[in-house]
N, CA, C and O atoms as a CHARMM CRD file, in Angstrom:
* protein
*
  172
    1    1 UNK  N      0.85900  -1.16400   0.00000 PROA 1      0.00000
    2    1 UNK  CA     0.00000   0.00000   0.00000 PROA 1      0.00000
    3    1 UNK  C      0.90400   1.22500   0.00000 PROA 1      0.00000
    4    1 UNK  O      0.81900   2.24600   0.68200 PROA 1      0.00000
    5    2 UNK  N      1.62300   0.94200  -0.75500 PROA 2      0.00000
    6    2 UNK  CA     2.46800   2.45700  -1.29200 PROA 2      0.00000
    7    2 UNK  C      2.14200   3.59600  -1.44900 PROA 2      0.00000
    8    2 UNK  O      1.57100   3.75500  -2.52800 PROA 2      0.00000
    9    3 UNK  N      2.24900   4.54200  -0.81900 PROA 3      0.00000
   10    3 UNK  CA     2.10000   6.72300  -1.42300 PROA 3      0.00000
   11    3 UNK  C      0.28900   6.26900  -1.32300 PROA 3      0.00000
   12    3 UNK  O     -0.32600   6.65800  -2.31600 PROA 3      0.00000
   13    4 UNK  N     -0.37700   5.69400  -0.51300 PROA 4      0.00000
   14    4 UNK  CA    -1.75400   5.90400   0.18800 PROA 4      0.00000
   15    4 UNK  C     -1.78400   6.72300   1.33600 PROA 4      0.00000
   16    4 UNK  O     -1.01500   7.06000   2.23600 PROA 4      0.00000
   17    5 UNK  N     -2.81700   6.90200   1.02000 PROA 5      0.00000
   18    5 UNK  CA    -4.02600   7.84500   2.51100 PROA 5      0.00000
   19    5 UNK  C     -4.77200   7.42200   2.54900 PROA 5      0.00000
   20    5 UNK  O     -5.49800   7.09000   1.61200 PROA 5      0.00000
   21    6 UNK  N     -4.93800   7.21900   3.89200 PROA 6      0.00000
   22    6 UNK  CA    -6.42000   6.43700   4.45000 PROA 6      0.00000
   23    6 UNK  C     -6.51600   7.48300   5.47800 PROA 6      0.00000
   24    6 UNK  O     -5.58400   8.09700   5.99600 PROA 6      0.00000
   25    7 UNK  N     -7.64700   7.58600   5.67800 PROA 7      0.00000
   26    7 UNK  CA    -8.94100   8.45300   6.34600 PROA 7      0.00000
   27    7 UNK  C     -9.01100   7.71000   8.08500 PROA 7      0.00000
   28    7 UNK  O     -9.30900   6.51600   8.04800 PROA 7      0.00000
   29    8 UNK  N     -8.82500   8.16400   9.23100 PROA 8      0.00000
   30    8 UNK  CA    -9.27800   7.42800  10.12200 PROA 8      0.00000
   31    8 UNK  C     -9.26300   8.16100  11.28400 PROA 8      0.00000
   32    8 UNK  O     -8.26600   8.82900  11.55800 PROA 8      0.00000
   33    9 UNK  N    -10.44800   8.13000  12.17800 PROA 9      0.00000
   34    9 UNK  CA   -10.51300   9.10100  13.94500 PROA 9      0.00000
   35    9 UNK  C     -9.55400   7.85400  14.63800 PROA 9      0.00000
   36    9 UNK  O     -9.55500   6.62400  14.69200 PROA 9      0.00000
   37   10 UNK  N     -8.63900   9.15100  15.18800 PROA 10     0.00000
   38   10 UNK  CA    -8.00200   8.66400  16.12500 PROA 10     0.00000
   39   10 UNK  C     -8.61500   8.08500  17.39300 PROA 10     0.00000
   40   10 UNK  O     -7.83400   7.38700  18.04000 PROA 10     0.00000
   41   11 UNK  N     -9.82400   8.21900  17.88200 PROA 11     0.00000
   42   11 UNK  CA   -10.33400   7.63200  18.78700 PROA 11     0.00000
   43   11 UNK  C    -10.56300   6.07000  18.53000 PROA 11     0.00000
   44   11 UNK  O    -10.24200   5.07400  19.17900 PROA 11     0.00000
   45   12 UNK  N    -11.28100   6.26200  17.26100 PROA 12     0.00000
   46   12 UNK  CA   -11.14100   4.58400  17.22500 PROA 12     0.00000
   47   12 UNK  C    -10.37400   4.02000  17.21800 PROA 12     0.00000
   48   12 UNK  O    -10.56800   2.86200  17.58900 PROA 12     0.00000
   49   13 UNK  N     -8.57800   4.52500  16.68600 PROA 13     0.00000
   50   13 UNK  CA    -7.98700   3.60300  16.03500 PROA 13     0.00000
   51   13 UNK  C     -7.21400   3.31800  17.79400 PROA 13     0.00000
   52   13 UNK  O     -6.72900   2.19600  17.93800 PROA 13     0.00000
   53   14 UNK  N     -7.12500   4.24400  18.97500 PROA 14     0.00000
   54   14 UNK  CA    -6.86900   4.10800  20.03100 PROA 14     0.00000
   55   14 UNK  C     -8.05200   3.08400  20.42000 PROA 14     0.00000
   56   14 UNK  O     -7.70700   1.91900  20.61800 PROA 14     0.00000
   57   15 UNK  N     -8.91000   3.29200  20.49900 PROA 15     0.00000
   58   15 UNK  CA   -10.18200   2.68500  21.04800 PROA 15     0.00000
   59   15 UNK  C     -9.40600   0.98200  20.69100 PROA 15     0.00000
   60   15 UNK  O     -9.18300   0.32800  21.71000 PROA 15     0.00000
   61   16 UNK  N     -9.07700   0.40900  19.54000 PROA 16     0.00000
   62   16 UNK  CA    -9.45700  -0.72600  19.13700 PROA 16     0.00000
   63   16 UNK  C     -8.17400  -1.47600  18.63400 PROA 16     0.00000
   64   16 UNK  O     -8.25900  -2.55500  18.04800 PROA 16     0.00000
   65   17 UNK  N     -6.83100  -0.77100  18.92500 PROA 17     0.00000
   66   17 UNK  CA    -5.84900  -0.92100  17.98000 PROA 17     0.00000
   67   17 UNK  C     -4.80600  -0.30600  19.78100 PROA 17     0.00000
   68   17 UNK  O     -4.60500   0.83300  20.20400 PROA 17     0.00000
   69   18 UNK  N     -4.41800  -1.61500  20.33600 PROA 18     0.00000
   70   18 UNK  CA    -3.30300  -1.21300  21.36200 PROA 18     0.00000
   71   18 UNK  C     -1.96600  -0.30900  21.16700 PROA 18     0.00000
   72   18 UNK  O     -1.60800   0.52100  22.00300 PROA 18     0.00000
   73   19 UNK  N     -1.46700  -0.50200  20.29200 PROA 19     0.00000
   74   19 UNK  CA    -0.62700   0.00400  19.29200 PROA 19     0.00000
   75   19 UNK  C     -0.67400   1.77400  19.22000 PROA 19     0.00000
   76   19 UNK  O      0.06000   2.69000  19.59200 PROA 19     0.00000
   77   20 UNK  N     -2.09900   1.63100  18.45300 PROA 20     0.00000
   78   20 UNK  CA    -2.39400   3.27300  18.49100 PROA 20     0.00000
   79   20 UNK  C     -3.21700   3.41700  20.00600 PROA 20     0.00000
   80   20 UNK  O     -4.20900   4.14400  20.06600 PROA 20     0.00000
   81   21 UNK  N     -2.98300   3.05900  20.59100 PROA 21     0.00000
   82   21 UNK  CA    -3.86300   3.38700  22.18100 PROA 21     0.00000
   83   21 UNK  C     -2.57600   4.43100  22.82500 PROA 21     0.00000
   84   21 UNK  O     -2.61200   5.59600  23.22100 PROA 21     0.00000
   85   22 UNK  N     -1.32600   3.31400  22.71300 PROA 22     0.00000
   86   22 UNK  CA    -0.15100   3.73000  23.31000 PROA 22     0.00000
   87   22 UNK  C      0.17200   5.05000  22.16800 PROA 22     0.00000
   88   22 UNK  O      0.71400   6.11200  22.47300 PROA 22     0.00000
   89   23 UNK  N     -0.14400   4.79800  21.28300 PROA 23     0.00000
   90   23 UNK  CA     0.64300   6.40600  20.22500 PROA 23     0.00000
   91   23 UNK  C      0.20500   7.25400  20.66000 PROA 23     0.00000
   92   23 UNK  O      1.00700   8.18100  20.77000 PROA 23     0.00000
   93   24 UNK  N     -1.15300   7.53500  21.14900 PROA 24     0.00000
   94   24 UNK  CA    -1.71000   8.31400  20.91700 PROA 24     0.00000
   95   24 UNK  C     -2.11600   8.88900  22.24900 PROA 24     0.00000
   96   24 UNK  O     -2.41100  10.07600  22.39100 PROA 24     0.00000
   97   25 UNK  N     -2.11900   8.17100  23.03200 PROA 25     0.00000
   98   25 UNK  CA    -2.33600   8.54400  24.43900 PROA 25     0.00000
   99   25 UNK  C     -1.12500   8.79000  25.10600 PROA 25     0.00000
  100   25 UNK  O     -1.29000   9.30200  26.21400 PROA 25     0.00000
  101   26 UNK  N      0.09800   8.57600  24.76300 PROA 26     0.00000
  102   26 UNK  CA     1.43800   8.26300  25.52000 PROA 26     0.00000
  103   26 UNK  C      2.37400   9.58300  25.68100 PROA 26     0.00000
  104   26 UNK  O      3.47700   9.54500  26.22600 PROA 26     0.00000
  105   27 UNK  N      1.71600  10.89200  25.06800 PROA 27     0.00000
  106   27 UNK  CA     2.81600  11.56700  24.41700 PROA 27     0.00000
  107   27 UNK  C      3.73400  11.78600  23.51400 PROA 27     0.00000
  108   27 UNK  O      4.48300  12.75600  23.40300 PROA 27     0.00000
  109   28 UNK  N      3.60000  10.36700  22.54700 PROA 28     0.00000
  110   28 UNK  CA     4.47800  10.30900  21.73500 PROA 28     0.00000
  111   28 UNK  C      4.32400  11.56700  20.79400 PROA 28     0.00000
  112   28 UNK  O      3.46000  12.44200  20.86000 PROA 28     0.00000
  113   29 UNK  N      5.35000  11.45000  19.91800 PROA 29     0.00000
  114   29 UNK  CA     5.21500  12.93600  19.21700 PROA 29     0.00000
  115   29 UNK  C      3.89300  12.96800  17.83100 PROA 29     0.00000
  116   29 UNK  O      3.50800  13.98800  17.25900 PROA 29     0.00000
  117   30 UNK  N      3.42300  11.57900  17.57400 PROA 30     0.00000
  118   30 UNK  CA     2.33500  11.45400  16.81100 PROA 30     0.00000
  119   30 UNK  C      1.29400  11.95000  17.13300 PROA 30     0.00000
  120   30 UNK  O      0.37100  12.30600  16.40100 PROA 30     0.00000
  121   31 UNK  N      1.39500  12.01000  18.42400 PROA 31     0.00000
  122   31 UNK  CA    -0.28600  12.33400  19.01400 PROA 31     0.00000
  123   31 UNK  C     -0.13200  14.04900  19.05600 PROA 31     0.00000
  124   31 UNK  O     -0.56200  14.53400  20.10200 PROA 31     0.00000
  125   32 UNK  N      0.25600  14.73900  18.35800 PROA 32     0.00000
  126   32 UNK  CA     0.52000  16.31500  18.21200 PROA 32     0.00000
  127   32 UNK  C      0.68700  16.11500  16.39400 PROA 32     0.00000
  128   32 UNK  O      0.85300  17.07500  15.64200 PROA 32     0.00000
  129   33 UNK  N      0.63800  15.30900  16.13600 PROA 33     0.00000
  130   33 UNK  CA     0.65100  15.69000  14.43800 PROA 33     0.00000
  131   33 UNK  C     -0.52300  15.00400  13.95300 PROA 33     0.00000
  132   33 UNK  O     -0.98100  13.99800  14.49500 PROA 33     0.00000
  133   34 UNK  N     -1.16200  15.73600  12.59000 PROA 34     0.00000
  134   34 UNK  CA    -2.31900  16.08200  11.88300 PROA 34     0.00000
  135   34 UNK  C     -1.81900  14.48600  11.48100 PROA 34     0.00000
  136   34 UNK  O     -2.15900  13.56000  12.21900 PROA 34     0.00000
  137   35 UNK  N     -0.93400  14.21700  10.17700 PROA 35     0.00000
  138   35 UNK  CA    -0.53300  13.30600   9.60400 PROA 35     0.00000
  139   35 UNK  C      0.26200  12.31500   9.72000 PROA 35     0.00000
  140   35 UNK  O      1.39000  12.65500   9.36300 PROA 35     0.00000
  141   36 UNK  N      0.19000  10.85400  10.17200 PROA 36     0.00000
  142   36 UNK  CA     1.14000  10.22500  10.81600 PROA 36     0.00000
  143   36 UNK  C      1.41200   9.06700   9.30000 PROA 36     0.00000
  144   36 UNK  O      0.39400   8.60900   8.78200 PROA 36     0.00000
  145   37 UNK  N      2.87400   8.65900   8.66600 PROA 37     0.00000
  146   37 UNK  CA     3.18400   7.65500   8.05700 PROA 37     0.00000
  147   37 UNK  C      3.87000   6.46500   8.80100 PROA 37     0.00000
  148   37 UNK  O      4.83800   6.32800   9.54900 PROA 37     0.00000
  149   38 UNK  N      2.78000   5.55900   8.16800 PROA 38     0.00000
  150   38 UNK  CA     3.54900   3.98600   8.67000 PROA 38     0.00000
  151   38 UNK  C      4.18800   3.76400   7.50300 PROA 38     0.00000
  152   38 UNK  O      4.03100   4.12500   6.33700 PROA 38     0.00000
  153   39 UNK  N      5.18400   2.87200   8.28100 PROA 39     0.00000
  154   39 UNK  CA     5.76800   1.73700   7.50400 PROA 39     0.00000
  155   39 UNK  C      6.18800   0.78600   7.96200 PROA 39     0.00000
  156   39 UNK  O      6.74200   0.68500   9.05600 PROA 39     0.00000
  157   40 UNK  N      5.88400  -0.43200   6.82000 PROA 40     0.00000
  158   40 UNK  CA     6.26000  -1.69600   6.79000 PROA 40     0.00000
  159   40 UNK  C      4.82300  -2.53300   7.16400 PROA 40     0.00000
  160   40 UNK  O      4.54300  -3.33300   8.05600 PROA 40     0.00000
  161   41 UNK  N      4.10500  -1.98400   6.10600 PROA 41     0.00000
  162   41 UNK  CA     2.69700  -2.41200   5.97700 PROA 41     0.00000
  163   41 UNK  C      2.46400  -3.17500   4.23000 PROA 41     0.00000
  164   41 UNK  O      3.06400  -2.57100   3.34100 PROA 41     0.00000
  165   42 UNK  N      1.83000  -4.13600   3.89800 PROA 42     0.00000
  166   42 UNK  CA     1.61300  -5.11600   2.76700 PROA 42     0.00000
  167   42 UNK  C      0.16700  -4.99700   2.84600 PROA 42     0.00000
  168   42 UNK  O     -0.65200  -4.84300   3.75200 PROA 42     0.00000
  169   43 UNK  N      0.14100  -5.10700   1.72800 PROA 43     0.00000
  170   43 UNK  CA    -2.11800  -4.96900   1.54400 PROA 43     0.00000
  171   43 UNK  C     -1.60400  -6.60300   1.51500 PROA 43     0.00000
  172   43 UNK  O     -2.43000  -7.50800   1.40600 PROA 43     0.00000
């Protein structure tokens, strides 16, 4: 899933996704930015 955007509320993806629970709740520096890129994701 190369140079994509996907659409998603951060509440859910905390809500349902431990991963983003900790990003986003933790202070990390993601949880202050509009746009976050992953990598090392395969459709």
């Amino acid at each position: 899933i190369e140079d994509q955007t996907f659409s998603a509320h951060r509440i859910v993806l905390a809500a349902t996704i431990p991963y983003f629970h900790a990003m986003f709740l933790n202070n990390m520096i993601e949880s202050k930015q509009k746009d976050i890129t992953m990598q090392g994701f395969d459709a």
